[in-house]
N, CA and C atoms as a LAMMPS dump frame, in Angstrom:
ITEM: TIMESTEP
0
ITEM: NUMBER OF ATOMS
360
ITEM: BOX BOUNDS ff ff ff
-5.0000000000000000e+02 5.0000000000000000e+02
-5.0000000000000000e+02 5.0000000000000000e+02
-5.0000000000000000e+02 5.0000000000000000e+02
ITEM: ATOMS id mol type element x y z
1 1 1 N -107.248 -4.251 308.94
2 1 2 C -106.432 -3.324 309.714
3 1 3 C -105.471 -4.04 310.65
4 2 1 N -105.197 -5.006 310.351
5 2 2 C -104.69 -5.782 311.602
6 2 3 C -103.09 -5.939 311.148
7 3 1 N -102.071 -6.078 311.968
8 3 2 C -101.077 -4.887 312.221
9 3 3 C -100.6 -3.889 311.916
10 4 1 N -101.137 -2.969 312.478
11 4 2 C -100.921 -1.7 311.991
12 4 3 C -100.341 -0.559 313.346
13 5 1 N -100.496 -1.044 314.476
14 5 2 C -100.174 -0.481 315.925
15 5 3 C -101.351 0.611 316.119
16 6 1 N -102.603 0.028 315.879
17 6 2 C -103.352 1.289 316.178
18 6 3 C -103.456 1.584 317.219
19 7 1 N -103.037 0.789 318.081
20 7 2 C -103.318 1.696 319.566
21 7 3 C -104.371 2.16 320.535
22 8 1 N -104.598 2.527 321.695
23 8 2 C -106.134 2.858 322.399
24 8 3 C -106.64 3.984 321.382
25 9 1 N -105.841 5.162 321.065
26 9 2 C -106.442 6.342 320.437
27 9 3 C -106.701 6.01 319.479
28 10 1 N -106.51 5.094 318.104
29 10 2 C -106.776 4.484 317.32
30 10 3 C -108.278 3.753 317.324
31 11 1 N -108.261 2.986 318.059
32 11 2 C -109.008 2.489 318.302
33 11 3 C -110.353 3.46 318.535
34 12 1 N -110.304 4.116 319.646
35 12 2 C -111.124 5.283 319.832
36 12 3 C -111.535 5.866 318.367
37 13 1 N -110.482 5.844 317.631
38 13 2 C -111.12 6.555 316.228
39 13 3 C -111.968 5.5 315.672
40 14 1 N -111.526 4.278 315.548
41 14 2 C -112.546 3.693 314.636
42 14 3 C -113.89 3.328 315.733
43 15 1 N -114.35 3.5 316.721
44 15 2 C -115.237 3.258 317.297
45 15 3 C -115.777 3.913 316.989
46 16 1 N -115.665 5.511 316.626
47 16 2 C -116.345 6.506 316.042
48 16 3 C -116.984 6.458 314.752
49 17 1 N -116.202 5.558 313.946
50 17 2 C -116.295 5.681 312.963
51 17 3 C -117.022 4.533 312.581
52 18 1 N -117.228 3.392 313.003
53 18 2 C -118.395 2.17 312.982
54 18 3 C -119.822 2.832 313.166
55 19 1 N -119.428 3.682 314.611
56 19 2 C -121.221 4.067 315.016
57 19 3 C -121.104 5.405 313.696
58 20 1 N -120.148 5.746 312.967
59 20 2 C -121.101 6.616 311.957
60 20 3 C -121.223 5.901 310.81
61 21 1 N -120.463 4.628 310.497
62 21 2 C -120.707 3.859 309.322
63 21 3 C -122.19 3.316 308.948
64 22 1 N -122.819 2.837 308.038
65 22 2 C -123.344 2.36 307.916
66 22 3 C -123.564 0.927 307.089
67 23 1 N -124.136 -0.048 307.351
68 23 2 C -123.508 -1.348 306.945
69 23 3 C -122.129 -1.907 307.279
70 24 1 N -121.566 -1.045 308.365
71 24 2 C -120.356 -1.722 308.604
72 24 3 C -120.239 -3.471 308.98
73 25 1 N -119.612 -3.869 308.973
74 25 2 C -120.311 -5.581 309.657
75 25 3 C -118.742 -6.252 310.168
76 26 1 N -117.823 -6.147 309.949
77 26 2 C -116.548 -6.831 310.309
78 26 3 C -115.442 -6.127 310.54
79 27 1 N -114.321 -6.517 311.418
80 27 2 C -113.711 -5.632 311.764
81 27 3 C -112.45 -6.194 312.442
82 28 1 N -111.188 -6.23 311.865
83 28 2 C -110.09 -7.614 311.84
84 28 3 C -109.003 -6.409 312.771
85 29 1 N -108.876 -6.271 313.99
86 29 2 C -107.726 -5.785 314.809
87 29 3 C -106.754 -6.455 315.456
88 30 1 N -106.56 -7.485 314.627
89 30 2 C -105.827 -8.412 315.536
90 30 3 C -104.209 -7.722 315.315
91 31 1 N -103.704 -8.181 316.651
92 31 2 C -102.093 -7.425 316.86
93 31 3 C -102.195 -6.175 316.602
94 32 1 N -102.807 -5.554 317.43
95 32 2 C -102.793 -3.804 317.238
96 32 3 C -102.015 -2.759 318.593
97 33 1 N -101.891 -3.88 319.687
98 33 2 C -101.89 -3.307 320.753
99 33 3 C -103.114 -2.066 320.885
100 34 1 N -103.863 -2.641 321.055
101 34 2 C -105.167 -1.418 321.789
102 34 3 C -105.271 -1.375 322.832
103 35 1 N -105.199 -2.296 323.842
104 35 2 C -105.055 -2.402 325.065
105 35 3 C -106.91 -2.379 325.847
106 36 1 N -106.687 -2.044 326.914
107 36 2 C -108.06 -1.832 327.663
108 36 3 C -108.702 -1.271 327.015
109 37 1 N -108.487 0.154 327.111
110 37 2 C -109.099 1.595 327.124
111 37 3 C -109.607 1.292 325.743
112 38 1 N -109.033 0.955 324.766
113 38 2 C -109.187 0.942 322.957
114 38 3 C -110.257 -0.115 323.432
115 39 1 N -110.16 -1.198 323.879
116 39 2 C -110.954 -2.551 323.355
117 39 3 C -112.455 -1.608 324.148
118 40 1 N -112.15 -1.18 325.323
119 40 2 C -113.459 -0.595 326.155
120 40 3 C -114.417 0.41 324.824
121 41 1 N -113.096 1.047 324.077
122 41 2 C -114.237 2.214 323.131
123 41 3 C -114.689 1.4 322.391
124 42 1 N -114.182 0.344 321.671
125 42 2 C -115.191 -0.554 320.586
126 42 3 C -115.898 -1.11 321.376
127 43 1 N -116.206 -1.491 322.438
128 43 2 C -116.918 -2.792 323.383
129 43 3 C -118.464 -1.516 323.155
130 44 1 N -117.912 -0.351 323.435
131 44 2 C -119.54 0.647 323.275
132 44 3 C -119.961 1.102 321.913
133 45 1 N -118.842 0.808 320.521
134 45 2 C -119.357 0.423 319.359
135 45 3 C -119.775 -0.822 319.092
136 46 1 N -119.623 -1.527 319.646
137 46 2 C -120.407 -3.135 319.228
138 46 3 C -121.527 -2.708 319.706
139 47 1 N -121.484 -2.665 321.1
140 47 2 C -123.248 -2.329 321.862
141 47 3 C -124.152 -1.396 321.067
142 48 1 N -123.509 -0.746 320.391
143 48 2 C -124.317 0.216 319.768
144 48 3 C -124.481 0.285 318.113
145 49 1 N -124.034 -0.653 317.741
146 49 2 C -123.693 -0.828 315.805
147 49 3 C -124.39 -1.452 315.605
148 50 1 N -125.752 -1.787 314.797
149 50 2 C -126.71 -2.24 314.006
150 50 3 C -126.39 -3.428 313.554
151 51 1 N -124.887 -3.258 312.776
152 51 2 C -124.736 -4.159 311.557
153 51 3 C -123.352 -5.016 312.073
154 52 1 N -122.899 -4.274 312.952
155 52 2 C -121.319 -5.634 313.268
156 52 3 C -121.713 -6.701 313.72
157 53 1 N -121.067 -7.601 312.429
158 53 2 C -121.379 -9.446 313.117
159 53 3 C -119.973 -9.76 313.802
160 54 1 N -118.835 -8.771 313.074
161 54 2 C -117.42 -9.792 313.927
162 54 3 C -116.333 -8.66 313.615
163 55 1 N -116.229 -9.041 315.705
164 55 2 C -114.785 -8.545 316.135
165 55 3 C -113.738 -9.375 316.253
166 56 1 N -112.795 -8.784 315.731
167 56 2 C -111.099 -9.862 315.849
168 56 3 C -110.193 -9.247 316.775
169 57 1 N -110.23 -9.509 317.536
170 57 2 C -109.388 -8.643 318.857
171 57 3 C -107.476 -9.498 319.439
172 58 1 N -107.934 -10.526 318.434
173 58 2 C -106.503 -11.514 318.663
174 58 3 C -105.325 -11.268 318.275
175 59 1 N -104.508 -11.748 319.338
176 59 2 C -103.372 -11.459 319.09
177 59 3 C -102.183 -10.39 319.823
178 60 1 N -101.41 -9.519 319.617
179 60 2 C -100.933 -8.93 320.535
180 60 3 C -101.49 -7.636 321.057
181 61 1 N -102.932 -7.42 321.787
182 61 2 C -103.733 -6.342 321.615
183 61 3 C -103.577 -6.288 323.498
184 62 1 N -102.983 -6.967 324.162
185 62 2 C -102.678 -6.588 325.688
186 62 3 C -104.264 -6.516 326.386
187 63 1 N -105.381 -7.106 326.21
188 63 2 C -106.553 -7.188 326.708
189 63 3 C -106.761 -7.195 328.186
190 64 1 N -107.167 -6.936 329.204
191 64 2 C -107.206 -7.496 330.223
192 64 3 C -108.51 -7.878 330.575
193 65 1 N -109.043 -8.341 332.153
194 65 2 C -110.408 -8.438 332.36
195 65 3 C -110.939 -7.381 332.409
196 66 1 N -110.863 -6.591 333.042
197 66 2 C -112.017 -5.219 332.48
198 66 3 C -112.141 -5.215 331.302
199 67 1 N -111.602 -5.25 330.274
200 67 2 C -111.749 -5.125 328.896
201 67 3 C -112.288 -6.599 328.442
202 68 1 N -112.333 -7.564 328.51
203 68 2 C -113.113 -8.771 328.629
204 68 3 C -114.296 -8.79 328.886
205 69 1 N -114.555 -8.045 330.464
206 69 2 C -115.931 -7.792 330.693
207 69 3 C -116.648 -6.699 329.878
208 70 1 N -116.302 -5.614 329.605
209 70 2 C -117.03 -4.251 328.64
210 70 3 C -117.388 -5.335 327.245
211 71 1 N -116.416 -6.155 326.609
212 71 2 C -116.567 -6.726 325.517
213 71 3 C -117.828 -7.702 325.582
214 72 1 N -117.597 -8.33 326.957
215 72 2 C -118.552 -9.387 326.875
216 72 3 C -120.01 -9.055 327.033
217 73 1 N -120.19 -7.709 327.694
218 73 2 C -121.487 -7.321 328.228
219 73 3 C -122.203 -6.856 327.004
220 74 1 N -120.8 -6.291 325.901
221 74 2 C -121.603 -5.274 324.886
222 74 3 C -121.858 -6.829 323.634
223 75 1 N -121.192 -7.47 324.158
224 75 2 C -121.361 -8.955 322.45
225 75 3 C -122.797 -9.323 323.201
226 76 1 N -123.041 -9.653 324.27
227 76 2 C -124.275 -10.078 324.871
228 76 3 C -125.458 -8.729 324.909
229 77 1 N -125.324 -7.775 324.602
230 77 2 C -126.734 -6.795 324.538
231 77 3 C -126.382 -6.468 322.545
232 78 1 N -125.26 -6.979 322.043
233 78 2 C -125.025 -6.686 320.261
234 78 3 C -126.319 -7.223 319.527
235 79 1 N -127.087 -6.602 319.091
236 79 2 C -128.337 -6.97 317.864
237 79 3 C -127.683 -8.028 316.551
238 80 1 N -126.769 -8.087 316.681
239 80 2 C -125.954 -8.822 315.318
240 80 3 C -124.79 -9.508 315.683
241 81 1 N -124.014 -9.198 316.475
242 81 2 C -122.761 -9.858 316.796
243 81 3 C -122.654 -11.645 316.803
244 82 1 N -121.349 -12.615 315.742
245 82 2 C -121.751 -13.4 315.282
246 82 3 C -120.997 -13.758 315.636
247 83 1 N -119.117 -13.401 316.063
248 83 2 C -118.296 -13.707 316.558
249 83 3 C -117.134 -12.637 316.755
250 84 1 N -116.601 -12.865 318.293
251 84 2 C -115.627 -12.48 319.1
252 84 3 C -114.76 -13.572 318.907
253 85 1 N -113.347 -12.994 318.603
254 85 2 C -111.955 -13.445 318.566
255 85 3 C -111.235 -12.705 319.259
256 86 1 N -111.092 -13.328 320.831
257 86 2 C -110.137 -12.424 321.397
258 86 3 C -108.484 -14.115 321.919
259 87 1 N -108.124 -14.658 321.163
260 87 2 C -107.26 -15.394 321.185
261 87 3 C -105.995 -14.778 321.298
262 88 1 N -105 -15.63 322.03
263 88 2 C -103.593 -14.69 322.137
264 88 3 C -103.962 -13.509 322.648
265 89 1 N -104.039 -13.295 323.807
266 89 2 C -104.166 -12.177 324.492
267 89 3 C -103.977 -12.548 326
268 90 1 N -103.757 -13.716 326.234
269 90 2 C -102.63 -13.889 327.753
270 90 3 C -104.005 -13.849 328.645
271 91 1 N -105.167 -13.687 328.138
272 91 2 C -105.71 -13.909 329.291
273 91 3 C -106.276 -15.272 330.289
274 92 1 N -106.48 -14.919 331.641
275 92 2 C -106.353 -16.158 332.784
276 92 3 C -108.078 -16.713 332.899
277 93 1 N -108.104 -17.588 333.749
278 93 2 C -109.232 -18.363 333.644
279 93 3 C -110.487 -17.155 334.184
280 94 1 N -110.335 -16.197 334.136
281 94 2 C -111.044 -15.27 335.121
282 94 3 C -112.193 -14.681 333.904
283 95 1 N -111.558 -14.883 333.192
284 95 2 C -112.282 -14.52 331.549
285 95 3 C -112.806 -15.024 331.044
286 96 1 N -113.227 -16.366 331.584
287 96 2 C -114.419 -17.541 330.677
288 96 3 C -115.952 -16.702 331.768
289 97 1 N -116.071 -16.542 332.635
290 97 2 C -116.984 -16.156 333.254
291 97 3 C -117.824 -14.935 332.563
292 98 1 N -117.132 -14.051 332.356
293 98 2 C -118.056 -12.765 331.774
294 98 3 C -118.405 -13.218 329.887
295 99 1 N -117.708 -13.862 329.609
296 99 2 C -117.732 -14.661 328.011
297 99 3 C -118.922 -15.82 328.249
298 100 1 N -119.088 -16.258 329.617
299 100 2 C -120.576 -16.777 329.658
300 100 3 C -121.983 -16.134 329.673
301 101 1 N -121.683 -15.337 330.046
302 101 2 C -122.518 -13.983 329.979
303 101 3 C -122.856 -14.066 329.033
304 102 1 N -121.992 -13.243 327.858
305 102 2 C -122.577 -12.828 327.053
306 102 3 C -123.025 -13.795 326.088
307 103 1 N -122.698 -15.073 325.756
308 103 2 C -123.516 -16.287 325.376
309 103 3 C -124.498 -16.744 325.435
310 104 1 N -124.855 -16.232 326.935
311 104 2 C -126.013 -16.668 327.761
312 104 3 C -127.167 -15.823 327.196
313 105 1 N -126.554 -14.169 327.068
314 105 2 C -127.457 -13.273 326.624
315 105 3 C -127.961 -12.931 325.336
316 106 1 N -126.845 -13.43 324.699
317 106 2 C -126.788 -12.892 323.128
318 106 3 C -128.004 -13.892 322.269
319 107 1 N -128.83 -13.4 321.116
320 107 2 C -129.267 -14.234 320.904
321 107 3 C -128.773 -14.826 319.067
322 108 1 N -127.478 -14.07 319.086
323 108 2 C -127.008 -14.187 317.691
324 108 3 C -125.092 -14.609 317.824
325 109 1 N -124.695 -14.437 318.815
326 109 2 C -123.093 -15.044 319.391
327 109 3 C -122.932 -16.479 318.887
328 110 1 N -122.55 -16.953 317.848
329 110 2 C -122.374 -18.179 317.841
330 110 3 C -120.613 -18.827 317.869
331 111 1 N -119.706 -18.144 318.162
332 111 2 C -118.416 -18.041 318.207
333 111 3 C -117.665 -17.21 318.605
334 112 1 N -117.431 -17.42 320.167
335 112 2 C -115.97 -16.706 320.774
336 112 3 C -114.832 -17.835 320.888
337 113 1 N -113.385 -17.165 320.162
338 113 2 C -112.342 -17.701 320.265
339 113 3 C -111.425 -17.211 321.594
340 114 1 N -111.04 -18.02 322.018
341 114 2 C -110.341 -17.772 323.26
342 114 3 C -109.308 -18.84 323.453
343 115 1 N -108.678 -19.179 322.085
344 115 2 C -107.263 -20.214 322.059
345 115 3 C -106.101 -19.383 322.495
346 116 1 N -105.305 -20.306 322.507
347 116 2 C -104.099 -20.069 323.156
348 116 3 C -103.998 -18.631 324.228
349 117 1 N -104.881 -18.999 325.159
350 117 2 C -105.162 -17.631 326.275
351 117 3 C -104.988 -18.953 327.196
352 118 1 N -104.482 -18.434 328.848
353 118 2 C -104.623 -19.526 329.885
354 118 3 C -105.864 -19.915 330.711
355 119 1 N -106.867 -19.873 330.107
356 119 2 C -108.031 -20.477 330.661
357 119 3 C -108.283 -21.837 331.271
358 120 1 N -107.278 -22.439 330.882
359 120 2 C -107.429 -23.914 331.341
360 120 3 C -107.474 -24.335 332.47
């Protein structure tokens, strides 16, 4: 699905549609512009999806830290989650902190991308 401009309401739809999927497991949104609000509705389909090993959130999707943190809290309580790609998304060093989190917590996270973001 990845450019397609899905957008927060977009987004909102497929969050719906993971927690009614079954066996869903991957899920490529990169350059969608979803923004907060969108990344916040999947951040409570990851927390809650059985089977997703990997979100792709990279690229021109306008992320901020609130939406960093919802992501990171829900990849760190995810039963399966294998990797977060939130690269290219402009975000500042403020965003390695809650991405420790969920590392810390997760016991299946083995890859968050966070290139070309200003963390340095």
């Amino acid at each position: 699905l990845c450019d397609n401009k899905v957008g927060a309401k977009g987004a909102d739809a497929l969050a719906q549609g993971i927690l009614q999927a079954k066996g869903f497991r991957d899920l490529d949104v990169r350059n969608n512009g979803i923004g907060p609000e969108g990344a916040k509705a999947l951040s409570i389909a990851l927390r809650q999806s059985p089977t997703l090993e990997s979100l792709n959130l990279s690229g021109t999707n306008q992320l901020d830290l609130e939406a960093v943190k919802a992501l990171s809290q829900a990849a760190g309580l995810s039963a399966n989650l294998k990797l977060l790609n939130i690269a290219h998304n402009f975000l500042g060093p403020a965003a390695v902190a809650p991405l420790q989190f969920a590392l810390a917590q997760s016991r299946t996270l083995l890859d968050v991308n966070l290139s070309s973001n200003r963390v340095d």
